[in-house]
mmCIF file of the N, C-alpha and C atoms, coordinates in Angstrom:
data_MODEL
# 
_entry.id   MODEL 
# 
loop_
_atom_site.group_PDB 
_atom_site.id 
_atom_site.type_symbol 
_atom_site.label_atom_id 
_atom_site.label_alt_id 
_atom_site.label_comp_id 
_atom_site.label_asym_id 
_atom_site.label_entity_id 
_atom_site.label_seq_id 
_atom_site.pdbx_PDB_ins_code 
_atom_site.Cartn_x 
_atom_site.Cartn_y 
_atom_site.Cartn_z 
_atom_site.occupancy 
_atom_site.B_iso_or_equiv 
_atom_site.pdbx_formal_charge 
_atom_site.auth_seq_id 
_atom_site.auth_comp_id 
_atom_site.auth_asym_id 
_atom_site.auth_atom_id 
_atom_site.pdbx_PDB_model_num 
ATOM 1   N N  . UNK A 1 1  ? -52.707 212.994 260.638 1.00 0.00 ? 1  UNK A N  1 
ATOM 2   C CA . UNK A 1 1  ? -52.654 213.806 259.454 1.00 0.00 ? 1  UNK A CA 1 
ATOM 3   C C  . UNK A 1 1  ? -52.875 212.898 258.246 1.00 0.00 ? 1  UNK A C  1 
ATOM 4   N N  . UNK A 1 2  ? -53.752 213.140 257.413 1.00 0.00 ? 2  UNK A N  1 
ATOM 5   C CA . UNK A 1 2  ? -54.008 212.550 256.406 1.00 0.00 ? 2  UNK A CA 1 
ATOM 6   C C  . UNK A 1 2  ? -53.209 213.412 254.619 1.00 0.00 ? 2  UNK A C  1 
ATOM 7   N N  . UNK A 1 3  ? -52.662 212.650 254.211 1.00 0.00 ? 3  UNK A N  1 
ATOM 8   C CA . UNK A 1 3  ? -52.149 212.951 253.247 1.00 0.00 ? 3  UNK A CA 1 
ATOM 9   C C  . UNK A 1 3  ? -52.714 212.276 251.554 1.00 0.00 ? 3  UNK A C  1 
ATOM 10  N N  . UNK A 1 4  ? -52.816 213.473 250.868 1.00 0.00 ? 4  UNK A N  1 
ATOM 11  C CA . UNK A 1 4  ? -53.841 213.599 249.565 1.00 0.00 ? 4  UNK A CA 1 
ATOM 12  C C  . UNK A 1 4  ? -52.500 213.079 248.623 1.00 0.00 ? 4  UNK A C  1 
ATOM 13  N N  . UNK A 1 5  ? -52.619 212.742 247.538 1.00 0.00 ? 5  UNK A N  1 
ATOM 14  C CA . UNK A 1 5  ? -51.970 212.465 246.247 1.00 0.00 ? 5  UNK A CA 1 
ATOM 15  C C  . UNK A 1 5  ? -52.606 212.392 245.328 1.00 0.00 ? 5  UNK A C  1 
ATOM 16  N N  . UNK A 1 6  ? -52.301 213.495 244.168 1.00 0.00 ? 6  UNK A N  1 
ATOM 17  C CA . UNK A 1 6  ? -53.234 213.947 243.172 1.00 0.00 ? 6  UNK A CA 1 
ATOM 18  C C  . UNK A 1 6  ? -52.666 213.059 241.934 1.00 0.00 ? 6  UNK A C  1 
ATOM 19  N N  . UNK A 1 7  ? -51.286 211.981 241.804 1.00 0.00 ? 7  UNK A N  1 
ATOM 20  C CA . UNK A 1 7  ? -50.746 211.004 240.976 1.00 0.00 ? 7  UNK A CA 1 
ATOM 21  C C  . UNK A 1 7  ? -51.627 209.802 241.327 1.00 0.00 ? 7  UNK A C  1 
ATOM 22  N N  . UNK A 1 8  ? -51.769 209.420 239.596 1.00 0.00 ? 8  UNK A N  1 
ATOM 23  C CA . UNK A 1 8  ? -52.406 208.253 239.455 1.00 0.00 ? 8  UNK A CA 1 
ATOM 24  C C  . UNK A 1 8  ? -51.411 207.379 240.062 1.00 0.00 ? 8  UNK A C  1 
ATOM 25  N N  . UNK A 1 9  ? -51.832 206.171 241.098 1.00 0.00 ? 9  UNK A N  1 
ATOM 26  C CA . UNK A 1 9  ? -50.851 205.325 241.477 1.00 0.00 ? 9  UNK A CA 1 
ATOM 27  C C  . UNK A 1 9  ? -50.940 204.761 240.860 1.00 0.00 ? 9  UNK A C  1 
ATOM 28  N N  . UNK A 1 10 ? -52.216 203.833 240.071 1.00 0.00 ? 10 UNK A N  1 
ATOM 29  C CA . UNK A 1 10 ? -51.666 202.978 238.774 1.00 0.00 ? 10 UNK A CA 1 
ATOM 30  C C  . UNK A 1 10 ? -50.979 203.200 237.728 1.00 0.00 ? 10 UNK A C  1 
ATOM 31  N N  . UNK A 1 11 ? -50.892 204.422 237.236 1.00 0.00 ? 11 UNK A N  1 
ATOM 32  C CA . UNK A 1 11 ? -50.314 204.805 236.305 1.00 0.00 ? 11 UNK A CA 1 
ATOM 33  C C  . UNK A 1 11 ? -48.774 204.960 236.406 1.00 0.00 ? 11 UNK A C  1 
ATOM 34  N N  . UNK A 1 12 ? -48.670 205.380 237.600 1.00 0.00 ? 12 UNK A N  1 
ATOM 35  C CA . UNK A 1 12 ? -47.299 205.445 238.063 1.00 0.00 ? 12 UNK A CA 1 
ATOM 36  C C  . UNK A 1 12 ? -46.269 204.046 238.048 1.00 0.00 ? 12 UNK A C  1 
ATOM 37  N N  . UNK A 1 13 ? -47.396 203.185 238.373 1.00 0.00 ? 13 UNK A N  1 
ATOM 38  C CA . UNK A 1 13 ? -46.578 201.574 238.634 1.00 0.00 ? 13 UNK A CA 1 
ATOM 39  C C  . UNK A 1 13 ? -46.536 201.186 237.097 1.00 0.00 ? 13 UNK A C  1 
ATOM 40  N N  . UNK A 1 14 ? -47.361 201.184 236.555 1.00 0.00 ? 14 UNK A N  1 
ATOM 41  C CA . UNK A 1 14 ? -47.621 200.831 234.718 1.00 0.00 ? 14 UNK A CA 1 
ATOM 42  C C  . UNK A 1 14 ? -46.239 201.260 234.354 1.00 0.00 ? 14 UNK A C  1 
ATOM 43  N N  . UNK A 1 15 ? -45.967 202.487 234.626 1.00 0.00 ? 15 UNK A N  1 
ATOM 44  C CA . UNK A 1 15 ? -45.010 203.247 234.045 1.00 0.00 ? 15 UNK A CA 1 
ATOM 45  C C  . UNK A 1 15 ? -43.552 202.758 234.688 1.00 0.00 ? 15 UNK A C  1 
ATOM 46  N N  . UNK A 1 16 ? -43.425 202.310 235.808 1.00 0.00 ? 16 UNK A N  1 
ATOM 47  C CA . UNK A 1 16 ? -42.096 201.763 236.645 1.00 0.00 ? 16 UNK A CA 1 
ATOM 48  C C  . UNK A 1 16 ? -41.703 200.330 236.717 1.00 0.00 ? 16 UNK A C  1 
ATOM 49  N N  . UNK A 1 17 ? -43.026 199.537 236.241 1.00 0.00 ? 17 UNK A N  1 
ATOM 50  C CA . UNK A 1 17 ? -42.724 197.966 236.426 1.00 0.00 ? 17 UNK A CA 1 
ATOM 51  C C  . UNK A 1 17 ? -41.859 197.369 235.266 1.00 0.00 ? 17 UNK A C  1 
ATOM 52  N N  . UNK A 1 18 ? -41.019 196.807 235.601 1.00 0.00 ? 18 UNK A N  1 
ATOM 53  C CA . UNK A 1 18 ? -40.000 196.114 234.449 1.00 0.00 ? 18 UNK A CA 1 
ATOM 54  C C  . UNK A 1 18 ? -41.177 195.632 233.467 1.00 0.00 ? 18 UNK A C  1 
ATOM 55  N N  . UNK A 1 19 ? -40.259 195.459 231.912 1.00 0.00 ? 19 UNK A N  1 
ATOM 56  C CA . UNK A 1 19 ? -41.419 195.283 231.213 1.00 0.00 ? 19 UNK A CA 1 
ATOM 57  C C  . UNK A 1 19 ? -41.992 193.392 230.863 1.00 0.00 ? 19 UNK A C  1 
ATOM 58  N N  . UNK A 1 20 ? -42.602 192.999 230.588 1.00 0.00 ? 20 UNK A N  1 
ATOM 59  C CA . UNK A 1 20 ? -43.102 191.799 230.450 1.00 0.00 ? 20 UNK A CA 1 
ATOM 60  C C  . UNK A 1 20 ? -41.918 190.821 229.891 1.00 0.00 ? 20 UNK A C  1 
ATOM 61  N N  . UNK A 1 21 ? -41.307 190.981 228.866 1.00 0.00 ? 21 UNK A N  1 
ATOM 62  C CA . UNK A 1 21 ? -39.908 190.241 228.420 1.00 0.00 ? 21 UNK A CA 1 
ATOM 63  C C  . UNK A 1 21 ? -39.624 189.968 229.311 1.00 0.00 ? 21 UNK A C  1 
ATOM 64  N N  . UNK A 1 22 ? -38.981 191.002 230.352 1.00 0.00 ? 22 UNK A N  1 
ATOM 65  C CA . UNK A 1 22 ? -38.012 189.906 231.184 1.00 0.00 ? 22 UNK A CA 1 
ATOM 66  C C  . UNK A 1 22 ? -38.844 188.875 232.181 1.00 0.00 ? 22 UNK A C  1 
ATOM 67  N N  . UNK A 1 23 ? -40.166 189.357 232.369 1.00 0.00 ? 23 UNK A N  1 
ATOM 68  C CA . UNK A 1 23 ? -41.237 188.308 232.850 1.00 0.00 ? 23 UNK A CA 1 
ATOM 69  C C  . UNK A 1 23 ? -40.976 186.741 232.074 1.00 0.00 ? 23 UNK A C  1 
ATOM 70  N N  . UNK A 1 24 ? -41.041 187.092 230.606 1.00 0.00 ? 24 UNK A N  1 
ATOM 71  C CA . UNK A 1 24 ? -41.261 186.338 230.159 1.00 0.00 ? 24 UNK A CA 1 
ATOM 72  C C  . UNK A 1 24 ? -39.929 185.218 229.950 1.00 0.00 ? 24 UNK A C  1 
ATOM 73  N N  . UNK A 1 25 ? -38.693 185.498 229.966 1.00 0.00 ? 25 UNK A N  1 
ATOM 74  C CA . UNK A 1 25 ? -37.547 185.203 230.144 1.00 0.00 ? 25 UNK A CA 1 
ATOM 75  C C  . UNK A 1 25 ? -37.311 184.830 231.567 1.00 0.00 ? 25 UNK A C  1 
ATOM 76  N N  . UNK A 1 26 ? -37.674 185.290 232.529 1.00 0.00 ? 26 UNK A N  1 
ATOM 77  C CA . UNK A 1 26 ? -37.781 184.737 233.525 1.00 0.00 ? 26 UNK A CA 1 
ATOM 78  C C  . UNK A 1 26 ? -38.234 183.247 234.160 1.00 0.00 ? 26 UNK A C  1 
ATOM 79  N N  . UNK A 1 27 ? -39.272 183.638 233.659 1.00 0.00 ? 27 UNK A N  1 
ATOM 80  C CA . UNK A 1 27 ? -40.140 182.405 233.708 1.00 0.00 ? 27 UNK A CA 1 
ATOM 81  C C  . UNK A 1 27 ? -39.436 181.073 232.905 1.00 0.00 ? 27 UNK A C  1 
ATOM 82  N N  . UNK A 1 28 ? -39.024 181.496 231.737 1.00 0.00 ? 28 UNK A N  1 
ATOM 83  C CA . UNK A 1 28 ? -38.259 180.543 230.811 1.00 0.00 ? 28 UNK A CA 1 
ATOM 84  C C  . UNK A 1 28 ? -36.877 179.746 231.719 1.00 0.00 ? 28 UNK A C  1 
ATOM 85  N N  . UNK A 1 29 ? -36.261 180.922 232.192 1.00 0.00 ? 29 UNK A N  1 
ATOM 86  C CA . UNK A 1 29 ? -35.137 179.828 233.174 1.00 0.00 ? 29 UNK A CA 1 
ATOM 87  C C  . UNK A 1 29 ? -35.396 179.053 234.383 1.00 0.00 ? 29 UNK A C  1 
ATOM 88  N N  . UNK A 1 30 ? -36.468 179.713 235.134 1.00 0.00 ? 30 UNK A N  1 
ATOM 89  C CA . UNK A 1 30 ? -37.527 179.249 236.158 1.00 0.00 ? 30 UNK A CA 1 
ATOM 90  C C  . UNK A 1 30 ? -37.772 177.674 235.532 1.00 0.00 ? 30 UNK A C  1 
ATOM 91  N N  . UNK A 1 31 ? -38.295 177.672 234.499 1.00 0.00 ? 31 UNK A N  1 
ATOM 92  C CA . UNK A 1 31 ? -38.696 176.221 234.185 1.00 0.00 ? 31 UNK A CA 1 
ATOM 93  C C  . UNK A 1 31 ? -37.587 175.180 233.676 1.00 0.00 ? 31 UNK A C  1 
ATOM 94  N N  . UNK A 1 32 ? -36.345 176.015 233.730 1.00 0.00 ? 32 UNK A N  1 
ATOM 95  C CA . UNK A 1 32 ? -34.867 175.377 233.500 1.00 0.00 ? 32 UNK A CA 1 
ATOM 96  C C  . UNK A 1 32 ? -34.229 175.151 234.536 1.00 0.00 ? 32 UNK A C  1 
ATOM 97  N N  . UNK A 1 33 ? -34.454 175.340 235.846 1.00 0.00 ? 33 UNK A N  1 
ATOM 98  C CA . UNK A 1 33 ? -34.132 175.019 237.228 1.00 0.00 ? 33 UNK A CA 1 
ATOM 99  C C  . UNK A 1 33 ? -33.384 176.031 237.437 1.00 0.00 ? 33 UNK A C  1 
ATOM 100 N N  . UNK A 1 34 ? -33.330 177.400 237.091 1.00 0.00 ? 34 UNK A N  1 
ATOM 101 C CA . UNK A 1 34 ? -32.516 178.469 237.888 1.00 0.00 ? 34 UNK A CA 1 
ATOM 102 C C  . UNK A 1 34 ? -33.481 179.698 238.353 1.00 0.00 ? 34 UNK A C  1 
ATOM 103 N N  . UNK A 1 35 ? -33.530 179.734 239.534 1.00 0.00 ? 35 UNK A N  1 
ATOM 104 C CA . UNK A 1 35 ? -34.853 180.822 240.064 1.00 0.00 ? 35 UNK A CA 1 
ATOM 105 C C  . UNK A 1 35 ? -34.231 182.382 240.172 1.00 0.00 ? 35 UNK A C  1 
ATOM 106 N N  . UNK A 1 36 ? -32.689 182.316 239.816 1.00 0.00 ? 36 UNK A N  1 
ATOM 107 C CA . UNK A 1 36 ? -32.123 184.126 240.164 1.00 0.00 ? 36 UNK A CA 1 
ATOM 108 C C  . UNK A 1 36 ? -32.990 184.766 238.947 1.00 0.00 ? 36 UNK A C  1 
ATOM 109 N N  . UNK A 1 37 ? -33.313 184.773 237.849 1.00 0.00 ? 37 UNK A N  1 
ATOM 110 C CA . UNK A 1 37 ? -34.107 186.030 236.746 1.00 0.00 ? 37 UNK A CA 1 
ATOM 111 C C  . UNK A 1 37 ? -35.336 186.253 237.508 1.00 0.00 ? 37 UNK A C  1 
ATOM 112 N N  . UNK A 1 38 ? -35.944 185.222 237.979 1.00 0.00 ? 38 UNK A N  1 
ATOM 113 C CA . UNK A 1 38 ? -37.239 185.526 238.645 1.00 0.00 ? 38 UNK A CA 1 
ATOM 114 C C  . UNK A 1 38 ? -37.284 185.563 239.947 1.00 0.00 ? 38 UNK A C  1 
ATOM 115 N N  . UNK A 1 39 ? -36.324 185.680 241.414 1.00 0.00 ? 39 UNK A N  1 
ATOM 116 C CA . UNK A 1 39 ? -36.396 186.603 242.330 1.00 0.00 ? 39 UNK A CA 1 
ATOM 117 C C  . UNK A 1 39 ? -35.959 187.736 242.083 1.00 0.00 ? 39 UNK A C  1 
ATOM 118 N N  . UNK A 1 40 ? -34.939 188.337 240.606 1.00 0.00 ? 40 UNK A N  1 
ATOM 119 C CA . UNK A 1 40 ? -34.386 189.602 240.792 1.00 0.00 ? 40 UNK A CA 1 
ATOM 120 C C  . UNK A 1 40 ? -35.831 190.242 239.880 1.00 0.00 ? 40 UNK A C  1 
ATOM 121 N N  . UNK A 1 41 ? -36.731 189.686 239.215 1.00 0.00 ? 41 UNK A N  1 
ATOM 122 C CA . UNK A 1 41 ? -37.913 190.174 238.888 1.00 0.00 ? 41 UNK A CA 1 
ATOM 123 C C  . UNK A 1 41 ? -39.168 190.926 239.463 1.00 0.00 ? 41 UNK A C  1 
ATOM 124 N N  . UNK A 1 42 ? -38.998 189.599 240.437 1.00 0.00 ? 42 UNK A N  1 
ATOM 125 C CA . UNK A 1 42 ? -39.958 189.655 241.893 1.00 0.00 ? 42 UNK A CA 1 
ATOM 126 C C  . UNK A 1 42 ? -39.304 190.935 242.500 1.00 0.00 ? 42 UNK A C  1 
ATOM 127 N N  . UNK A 1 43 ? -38.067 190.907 242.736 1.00 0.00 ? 43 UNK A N  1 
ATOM 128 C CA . UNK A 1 43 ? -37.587 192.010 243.819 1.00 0.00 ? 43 UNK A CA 1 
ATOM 129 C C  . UNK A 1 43 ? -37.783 193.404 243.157 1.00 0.00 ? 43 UNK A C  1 
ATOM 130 N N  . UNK A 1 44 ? -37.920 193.475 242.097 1.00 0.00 ? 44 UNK A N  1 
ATOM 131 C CA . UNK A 1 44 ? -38.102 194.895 241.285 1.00 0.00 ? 44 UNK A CA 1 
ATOM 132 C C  . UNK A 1 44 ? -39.507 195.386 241.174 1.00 0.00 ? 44 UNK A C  1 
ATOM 133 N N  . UNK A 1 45 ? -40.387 194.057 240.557 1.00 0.00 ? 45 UNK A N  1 
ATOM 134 C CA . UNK A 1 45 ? -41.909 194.443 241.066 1.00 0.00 ? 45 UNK A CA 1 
ATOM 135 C C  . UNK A 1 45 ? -41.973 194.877 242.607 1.00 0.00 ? 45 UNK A C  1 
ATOM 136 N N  . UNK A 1 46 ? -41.467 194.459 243.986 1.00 0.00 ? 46 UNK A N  1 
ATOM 137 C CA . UNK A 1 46 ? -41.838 194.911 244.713 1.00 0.00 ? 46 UNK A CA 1 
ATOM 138 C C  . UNK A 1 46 ? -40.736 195.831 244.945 1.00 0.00 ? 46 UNK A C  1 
ATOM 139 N N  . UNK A 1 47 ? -40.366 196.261 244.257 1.00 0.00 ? 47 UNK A N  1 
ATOM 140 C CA . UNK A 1 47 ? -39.808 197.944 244.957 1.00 0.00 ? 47 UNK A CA 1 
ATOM 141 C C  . UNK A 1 47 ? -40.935 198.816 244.121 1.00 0.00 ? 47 UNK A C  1 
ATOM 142 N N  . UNK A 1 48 ? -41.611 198.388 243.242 1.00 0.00 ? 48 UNK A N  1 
ATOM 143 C CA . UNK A 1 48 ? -42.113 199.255 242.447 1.00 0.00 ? 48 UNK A CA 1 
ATOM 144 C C  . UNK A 1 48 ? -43.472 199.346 243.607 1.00 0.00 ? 48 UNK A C  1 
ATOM 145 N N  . UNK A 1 49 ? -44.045 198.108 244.020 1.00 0.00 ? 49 UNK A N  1 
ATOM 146 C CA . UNK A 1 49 ? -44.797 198.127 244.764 1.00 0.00 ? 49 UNK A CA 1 
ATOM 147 C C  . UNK A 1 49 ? -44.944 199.147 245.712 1.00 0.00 ? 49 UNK A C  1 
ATOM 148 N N  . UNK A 1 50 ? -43.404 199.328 247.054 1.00 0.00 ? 50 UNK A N  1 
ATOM 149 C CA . UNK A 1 50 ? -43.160 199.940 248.047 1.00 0.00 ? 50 UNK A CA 1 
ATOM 150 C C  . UNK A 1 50 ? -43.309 201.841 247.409 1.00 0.00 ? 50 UNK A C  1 
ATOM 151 N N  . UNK A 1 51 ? -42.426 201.670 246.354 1.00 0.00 ? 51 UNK A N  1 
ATOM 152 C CA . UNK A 1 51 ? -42.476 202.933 245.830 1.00 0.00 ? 51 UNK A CA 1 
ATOM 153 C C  . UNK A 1 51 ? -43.760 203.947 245.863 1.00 0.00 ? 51 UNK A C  1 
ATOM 154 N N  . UNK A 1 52 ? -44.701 203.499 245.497 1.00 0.00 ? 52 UNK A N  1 
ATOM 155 C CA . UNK A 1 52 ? -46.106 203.904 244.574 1.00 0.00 ? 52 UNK A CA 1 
ATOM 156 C C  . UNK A 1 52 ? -46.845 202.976 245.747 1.00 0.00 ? 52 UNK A C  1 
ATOM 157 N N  . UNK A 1 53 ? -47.202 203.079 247.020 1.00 0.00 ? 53 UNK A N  1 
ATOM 158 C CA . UNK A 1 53 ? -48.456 201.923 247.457 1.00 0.00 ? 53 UNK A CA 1 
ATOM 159 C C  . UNK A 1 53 ? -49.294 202.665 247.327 1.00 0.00 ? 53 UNK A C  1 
ATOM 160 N N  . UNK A 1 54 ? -50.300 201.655 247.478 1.00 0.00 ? 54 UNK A N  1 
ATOM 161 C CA . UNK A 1 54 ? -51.797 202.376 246.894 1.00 0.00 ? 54 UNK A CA 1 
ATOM 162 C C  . UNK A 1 54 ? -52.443 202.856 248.622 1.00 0.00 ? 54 UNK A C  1 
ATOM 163 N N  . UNK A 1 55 ? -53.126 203.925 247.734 1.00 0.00 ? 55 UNK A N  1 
ATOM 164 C CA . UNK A 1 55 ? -53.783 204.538 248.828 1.00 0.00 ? 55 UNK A CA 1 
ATOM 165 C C  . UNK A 1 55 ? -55.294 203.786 249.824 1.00 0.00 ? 55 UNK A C  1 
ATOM 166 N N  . UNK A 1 56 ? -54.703 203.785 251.294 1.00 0.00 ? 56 UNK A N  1 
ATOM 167 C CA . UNK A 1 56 ? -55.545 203.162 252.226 1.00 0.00 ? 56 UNK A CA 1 
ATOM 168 C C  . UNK A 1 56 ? -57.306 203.729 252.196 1.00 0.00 ? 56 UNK A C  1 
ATOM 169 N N  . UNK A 1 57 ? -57.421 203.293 251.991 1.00 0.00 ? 57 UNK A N  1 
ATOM 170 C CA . UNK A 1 57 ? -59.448 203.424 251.788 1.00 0.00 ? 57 UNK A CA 1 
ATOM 171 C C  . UNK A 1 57 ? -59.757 204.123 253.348 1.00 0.00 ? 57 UNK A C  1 
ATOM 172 N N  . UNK A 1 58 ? -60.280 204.989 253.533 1.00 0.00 ? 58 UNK A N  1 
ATOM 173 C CA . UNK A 1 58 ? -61.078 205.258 254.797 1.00 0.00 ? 58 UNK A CA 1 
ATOM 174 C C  . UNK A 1 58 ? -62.114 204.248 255.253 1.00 0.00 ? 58 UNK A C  1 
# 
């Protein structure tokens, strides 16, 4: 069974991905030797990922 989705998936992720600040703050303690802002970053981009995956190409 093939299943249709008439939602933009990019638009959807645009709209769910944490916003760039804390990217950018992230990165800032990253280069201060503490990696927790940027795996709990990482881990949110990919739920946003799992959430919204993009649709498999025939």
């Amino acid at each position: 069974m093939i299943i249709y989705h008439n939602e933009d998936v990019d638009q959807l992720r645009r709209a769910a991905y944490p916003p760039l600040v804390d990217l950018a703050d992230a990165m800032y303690w990253q280069s201060q030797g503490q990696e927790a802002k940027m795996m709990e970053y990482n881990a949110a981009v990919g739920d946003v990922k799992r959430r919204y995956p993009k649709p498999v190409k025939p």
